[in-house]
C-alpha positions as CSV (number, residue, x, y, z in Angstrom):
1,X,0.0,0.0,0.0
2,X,2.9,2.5,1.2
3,X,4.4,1.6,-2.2
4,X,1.3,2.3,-4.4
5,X,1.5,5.7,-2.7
6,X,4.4,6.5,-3.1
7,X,4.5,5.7,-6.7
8,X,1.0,8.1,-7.4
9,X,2.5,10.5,-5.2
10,X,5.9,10.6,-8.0
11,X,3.3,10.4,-11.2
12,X,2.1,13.5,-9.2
13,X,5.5,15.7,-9.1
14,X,6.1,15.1,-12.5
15,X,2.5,16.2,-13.5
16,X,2.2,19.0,-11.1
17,X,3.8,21.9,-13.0
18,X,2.3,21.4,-16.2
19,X,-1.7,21.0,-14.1
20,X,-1.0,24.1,-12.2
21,X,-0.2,25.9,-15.6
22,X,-3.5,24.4,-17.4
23,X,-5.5,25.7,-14.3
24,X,-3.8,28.8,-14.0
25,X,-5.0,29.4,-17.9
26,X,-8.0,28.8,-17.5
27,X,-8.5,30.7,-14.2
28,X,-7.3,34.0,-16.8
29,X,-9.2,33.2,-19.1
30,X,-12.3,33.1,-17.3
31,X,-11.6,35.9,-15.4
32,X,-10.7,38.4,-18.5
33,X,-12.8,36.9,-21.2
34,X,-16.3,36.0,-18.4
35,X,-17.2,33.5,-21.0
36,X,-20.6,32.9,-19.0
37,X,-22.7,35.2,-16.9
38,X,-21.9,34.5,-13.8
39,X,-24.4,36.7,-11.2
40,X,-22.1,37.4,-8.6
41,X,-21.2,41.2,-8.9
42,X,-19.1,41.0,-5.6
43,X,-15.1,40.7,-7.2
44,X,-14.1,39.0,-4.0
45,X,-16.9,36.2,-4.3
46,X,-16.0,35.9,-8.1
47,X,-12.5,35.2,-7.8
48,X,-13.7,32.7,-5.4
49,X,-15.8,31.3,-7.6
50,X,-13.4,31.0,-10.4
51,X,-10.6,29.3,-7.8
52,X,-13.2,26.7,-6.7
53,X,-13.7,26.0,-11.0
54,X,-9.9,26.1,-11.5
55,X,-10.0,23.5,-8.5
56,X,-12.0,21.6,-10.3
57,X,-10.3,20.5,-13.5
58,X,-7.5,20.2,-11.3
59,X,-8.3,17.8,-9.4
60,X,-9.7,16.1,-12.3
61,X,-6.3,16.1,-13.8
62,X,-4.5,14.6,-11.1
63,X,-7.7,12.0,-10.8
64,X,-7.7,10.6,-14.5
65,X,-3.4,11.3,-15.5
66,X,-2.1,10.0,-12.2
67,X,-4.8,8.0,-9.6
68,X,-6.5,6.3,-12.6
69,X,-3.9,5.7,-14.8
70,X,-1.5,4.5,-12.1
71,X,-4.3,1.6,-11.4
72,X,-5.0,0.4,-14.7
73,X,-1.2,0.2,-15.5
74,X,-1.1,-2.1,-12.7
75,X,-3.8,-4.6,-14.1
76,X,-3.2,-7.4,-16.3
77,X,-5.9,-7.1,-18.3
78,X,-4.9,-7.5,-22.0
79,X,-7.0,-3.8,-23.3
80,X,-5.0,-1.8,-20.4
81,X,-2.6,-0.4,-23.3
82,X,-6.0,0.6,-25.5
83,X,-7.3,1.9,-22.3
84,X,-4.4,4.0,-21.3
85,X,-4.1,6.0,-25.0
86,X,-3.7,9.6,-24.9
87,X,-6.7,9.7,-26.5
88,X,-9.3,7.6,-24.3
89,X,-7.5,9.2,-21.4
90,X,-8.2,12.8,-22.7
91,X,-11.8,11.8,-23.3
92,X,-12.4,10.6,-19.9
93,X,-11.3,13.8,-18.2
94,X,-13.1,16.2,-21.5
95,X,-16.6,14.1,-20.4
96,X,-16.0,14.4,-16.3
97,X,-14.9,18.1,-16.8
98,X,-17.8,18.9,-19.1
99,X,-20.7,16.9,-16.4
100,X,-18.2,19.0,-13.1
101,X,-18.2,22.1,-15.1
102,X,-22.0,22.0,-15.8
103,X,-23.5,21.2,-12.4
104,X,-20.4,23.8,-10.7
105,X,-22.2,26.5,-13.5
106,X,-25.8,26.0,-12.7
107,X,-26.3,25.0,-9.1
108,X,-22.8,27.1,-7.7
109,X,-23.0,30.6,-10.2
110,X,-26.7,30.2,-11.2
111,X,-26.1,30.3,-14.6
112,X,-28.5,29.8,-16.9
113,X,-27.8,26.7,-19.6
114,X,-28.7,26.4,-23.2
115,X,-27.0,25.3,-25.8
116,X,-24.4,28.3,-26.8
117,X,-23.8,27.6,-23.0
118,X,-23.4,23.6,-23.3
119,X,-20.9,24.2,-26.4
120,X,-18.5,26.6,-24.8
121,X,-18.3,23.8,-21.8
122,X,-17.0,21.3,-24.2
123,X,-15.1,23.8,-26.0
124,X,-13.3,24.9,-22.9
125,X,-13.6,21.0,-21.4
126,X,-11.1,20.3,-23.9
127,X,-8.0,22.3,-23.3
128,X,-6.7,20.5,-20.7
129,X,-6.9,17.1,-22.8
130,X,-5.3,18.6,-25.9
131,X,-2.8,20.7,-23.9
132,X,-1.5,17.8,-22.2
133,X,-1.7,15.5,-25.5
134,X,0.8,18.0,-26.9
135,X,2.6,18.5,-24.0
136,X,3.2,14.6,-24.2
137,X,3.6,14.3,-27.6
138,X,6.6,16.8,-27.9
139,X,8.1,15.4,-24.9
140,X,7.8,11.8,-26.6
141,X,9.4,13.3,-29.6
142,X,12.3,15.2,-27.6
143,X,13.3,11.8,-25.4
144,X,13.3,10.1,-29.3
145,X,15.3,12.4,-30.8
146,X,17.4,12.5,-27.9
147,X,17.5,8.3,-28.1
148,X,18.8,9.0,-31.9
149,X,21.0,11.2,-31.3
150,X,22.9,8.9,-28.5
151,X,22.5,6.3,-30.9
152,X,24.2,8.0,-34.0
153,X,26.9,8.7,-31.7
154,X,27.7,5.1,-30.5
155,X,27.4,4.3,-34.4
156,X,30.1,7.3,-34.8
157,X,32.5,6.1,-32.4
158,X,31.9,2.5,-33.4
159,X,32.7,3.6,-37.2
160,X,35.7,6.0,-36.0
161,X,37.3,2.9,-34.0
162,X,36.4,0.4,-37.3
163,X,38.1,3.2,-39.0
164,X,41.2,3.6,-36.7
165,X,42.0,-0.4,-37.2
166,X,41.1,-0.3,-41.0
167,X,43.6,2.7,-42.2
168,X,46.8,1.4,-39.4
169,X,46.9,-1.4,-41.8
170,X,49.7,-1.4,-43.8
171,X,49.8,-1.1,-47.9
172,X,52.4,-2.3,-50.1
173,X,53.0,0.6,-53.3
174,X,54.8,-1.2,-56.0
175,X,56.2,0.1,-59.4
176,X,55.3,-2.1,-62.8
177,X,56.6,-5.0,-62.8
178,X,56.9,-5.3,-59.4
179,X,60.7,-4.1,-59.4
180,X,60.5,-1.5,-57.0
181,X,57.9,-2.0,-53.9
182,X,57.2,0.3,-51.1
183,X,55.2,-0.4,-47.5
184,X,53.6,2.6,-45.6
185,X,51.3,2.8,-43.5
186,X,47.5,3.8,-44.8
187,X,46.5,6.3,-42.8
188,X,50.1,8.4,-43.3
189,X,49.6,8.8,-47.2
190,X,48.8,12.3,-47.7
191,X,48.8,12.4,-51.6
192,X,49.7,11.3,-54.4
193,X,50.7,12.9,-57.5
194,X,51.4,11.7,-61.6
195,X,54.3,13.3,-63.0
196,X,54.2,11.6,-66.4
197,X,55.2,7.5,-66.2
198,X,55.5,8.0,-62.8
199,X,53.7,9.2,-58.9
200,X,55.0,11.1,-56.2
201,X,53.3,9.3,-53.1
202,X,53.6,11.9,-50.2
203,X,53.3,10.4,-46.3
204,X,54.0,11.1,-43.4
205,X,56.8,9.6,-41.4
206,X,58.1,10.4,-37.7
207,X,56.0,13.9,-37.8
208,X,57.5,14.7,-41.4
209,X,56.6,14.8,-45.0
210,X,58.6,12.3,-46.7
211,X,58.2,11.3,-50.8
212,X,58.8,8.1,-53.0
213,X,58.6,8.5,-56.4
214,X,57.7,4.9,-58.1
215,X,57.0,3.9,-61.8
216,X,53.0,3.8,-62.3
217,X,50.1,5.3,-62.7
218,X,47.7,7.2,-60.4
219,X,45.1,5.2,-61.9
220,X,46.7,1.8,-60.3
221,X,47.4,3.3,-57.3
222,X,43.9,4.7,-56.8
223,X,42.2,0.9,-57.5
224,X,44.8,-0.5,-54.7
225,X,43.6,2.1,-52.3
226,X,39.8,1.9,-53.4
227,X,39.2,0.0,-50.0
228,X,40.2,2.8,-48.0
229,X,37.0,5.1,-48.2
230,X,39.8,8.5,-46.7
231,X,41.0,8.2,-50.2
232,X,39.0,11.2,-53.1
233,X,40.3,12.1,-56.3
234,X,40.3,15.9,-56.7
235,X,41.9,16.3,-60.0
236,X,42.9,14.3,-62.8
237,X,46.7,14.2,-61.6
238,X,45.8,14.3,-57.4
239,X,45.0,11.8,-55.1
240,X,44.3,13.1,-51.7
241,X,43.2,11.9,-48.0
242,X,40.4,13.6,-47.2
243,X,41.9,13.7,-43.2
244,X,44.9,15.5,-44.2
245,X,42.7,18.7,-46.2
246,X,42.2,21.9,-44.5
247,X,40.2,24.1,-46.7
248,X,39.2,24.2,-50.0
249,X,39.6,27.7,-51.2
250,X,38.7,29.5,-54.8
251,X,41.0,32.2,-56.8
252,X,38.7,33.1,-59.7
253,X,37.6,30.5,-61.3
254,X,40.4,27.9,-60.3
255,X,39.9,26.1,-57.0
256,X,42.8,24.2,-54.7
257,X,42.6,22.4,-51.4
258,X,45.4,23.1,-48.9
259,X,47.0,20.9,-46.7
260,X,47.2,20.4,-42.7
261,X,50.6,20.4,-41.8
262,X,51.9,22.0,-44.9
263,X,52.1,24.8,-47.3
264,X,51.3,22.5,-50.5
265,X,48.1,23.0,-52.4
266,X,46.8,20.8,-54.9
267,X,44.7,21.7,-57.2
268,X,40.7,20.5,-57.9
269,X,38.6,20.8,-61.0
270,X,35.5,21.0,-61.5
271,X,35.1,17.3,-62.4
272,X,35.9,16.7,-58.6
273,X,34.3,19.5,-57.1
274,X,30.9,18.4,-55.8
275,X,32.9,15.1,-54.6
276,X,35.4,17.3,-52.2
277,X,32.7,19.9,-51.4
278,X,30.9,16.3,-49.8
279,X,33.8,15.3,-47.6
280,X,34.8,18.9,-46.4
């Protein structure tokens, strides 16, 4: 029993700020708008009256989002989900606060019903339901995008570390014909440059830019590093890794990437554009 309590009296907390500003809405807006006529001209006994209808769908609130819900979440029975929508929840407390609000209108401020009256009831019946349907509904949506956003980061790091063990492999360059081979590690290739029958593969080695000029085209060397997604051509003689560019920058209508690290720019047409623009 203690238990039970203690768990309506939590549902409570977390309901209480947003119930107190429903009722505090609705106490304004009856008291600037006087939606009925209400024949009490004294101001004292009118504010009164309006705490005491305030009061009402208050307690309603707490009755149907925190006593009755907390119950039927409790029981097995199999139509408790369908029961405990948003939407058969906010009807129950739009009929009880329509049947409160009418018998609190007509017996407490003697006012007289018909069916302009009966409408504005309903119509002011259902704010609360609607108010706290959105008020769940965009709190639903923030804890989801919240969940997608911690998920797209584990996927991130997960990727980055898949990442981190793919490019410390180690390649092995060769020339045509196999008669001149060179090992480096993936990751530290920075570029790689044709200069006629030959490339100029730039890496780096113990914090410095090293070169090794080898016999063979850039288009070999770019299908033996195809695996390695860090890898973008950016002109028809450049082969760069996309974690060693800085900026891409424009001089009229020619454009070059510069390099981390280094004062060397290599150039990118417009071929390649769109592609680097992507990765940047």
């Amino acid at each position: 029993m203690n238990s039970q309590l203690s768990q309506i009296i939590e549902g409570s907390k977390e309901r209480l700020r947003l119930f107190l500003s429903i009722g505090l809405g609705i106490f304004m807006f009856m008291l600037f708008f006087e939606p009925f006529s209400i024949f009490l001209s004294d101001l004292n006994k009118r504010l009164v009256f309006l705490v005491g209808l305030t009061g009402i769908f208050f307690v309603l609130m707490m009755l149907v989002y925190v006593v009755i819900s907390h119950f039927f979440a409790r029981s097995r029975s199999p139509i408790k989900e369908s029961f405990l929508s948003s939407y058969v929840t906010g009807f129950i407390l739009m009929v009880l606060s329509s049947i409160a609000l009418t018998f609190y209108l007509r017996y407490v401020g003697m006012v007289n019903m018909s069916f302009f009256t009966f409408f504005k009831i309903l119509v002011i019946s259902l704010v609360p339901p609607v108010t706290i349907s959105l008020h769940d509904t965009i709190q639903n949506l923030k804890a989801h995008n919240a969940a997608l956003i911690l998920a797209r980061e584990k996927e991130r790091k997960r990727v980055e570390r898949y990442e981190d063990e793919f490019l410390s492999k180690t390649v092995e360059l060769s020339a045509e014909g196999g008669r001149d081979t060179f090992k480096v590690v993936v990751s530290d290739i920075i570029y790689v440059v044709s200069a006629d029958n030959y490339v100029e593969i730039v890496f780096k080695e113990n914090e410095h830019f090293e070169k090794k000029l080898l016999r063979n085209t850039l288009k070999n060397l770019q299908l033996l590093l195809s695996p390695y997604s860090n890898f973008i051509r950016c002109h028809r003689t450049c082969l760069v890794n996309i974690h060693f560019i800085d900026q891409l920058r424009k001089n009229y209508n020619n454009y070059w990437i510069s390099l981390k690290g280094t004062d060397q720019k290599l150039p990118v047409s417009r071929q390649y554009l769109l592609r680097v623009r992507e990765v940047m």
